[in-house]
ZABABA-306843 format. One record per residue (C-alpha): residue number from 1; x negated, y negated, z negated. Coordinates in pm, whole numbers. Layout:
BEGIN
<node n="NUM" xx="X" yy="Y" zz="Z"/>
...
//
This chain:
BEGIN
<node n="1" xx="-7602" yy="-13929" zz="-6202"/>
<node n="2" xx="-7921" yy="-14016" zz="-6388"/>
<node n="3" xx="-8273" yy="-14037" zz="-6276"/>
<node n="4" xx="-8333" yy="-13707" zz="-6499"/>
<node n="5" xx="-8050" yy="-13488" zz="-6334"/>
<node n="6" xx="-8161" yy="-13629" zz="-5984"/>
<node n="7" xx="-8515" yy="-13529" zz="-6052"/>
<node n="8" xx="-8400" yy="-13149" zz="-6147"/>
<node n="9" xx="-8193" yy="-13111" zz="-5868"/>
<node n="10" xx="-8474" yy="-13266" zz="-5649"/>
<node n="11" xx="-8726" yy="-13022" zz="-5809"/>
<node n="12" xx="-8502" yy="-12758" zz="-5768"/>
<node n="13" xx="-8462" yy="-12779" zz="-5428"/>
<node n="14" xx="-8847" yy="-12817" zz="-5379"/>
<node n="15" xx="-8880" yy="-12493" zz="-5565"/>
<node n="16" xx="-8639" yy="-12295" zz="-5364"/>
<node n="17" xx="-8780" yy="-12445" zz="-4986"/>
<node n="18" xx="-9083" yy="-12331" zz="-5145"/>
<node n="19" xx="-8974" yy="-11942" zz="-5232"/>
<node n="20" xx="-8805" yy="-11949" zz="-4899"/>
<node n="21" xx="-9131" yy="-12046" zz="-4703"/>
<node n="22" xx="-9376" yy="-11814" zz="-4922"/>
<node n="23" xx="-9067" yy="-11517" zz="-4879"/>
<node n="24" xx="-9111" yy="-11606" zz="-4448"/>
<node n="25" xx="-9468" yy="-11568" zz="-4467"/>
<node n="26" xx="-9481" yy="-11254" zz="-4641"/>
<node n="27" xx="-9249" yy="-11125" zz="-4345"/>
<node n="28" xx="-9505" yy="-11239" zz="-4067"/>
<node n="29" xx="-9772" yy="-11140" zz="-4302"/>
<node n="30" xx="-9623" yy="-10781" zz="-4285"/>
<node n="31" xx="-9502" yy="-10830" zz="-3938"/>
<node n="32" xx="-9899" yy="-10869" zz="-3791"/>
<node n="33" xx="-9976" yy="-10565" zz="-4020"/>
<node n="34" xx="-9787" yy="-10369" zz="-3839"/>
<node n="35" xx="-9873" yy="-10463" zz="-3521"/>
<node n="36" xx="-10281" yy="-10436" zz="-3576"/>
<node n="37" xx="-10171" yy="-10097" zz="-3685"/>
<node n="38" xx="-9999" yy="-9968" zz="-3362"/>
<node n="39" xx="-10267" yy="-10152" zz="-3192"/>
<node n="40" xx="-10526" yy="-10004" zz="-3351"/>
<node n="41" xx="-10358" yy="-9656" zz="-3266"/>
<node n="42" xx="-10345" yy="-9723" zz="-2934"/>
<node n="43" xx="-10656" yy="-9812" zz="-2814"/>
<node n="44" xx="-10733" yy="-9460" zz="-3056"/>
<node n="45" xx="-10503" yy="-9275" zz="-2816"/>
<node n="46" xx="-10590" yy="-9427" zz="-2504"/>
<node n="47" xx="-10989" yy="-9339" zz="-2593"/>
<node n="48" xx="-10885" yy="-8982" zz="-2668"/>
<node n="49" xx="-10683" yy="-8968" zz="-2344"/>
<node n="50" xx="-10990" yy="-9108" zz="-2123"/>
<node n="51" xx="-11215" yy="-8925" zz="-2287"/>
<node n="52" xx="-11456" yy="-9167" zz="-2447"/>
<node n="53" xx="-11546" yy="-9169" zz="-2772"/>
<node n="54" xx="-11534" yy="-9457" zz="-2992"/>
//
């Protein structure tokens, strides 16, 4: 194999490990989204429930 076809495949794994790690922290990204949203509704509903404004 020469040095050229060893530095594509190289690169091309490097890109891919790269897509692969942006892709997982697009997940989490969504994932705390989510979260601060039923959070946020929460607290909302446990105000309204005691009473207190916010």
């Amino acid at each position: 194999m020469s040095e050229h076809t060893f530095l594509v495949v190289m690169l091309s794994i490097d890109l891919i490990g790269l897509v692969v790690i942006g892709y997982m922290g697009f997940r989490v990204h969504q994932a705390s989204q989510r979260i601060e949203g039923i959070t946020a509704a929460v607290y909302l509903e446990a105000c309204k429930v005691l009473g207190r404004s916010r």
